[in-house]
N, C-alpha and C positions, 0 to 999 in steps of 0.2 A: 138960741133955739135950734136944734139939728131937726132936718125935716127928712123925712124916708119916704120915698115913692112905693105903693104895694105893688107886691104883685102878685092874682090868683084870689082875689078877695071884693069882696063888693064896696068897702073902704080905699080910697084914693091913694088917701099919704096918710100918713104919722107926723105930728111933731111931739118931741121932747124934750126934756131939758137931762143932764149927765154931770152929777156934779159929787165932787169926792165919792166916787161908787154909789150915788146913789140915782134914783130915777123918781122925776119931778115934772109936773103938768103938760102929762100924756094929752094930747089931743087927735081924734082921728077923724077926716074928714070922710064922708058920708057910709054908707054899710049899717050895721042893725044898732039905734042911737040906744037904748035902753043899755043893751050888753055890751057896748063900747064906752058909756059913762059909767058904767059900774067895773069893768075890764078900770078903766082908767084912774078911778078912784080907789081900786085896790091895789094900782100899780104905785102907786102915790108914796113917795119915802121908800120906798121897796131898797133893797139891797141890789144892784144891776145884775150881778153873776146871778143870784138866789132867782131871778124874774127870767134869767135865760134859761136856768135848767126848769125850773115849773112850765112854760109855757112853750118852749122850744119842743115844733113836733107834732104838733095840737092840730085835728084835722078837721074841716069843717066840711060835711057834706061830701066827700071824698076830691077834695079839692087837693089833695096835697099839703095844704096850709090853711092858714085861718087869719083872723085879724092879730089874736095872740101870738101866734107864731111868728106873722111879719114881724110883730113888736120885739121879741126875741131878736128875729133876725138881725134886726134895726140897731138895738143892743148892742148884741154880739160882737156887730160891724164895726162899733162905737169904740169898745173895751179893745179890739185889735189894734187903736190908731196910737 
């Protein structure tokens, strides 16, 4: 399970799981629980590249970032190692 600290979002961390490019049981601890289960259960089996370009960028509130985003970021981080 790789866990990602937020940052700029009302959600704490991220965990996921990254397995043969794909993305598996998103979890995000606290932030908006409806559109964080639903975020996460569309992330589900996702393609990992395909989940960074849809969601990478995503701005909530003019925060800069979003919980989507982080999740990208969190990704992205992942797919660099």
């Amino acid at each position: 399970m790789i866990e990602y600290k937020t940052k700029g979002t009302c959600s704490k961390n991220i965990q996921f799981e990254l397995k043969d490019g794909k993305i598996s049981h998103v979890k995000f601890k606290d932030g908006c629980d409806g559109n964080l289960k639903a975020l996460s259960i569309m992330a589900e089996g996702m393609d990992a590249e395909e989940l960074v370009k849809k969601l990478k960028g995503v701005d909530c509130d003019g925060r800069g970032t979003s919980c989507g985003d982080q999740l990208a970021r969190a990704v992205e981080q992942q797919l660099a190692k």
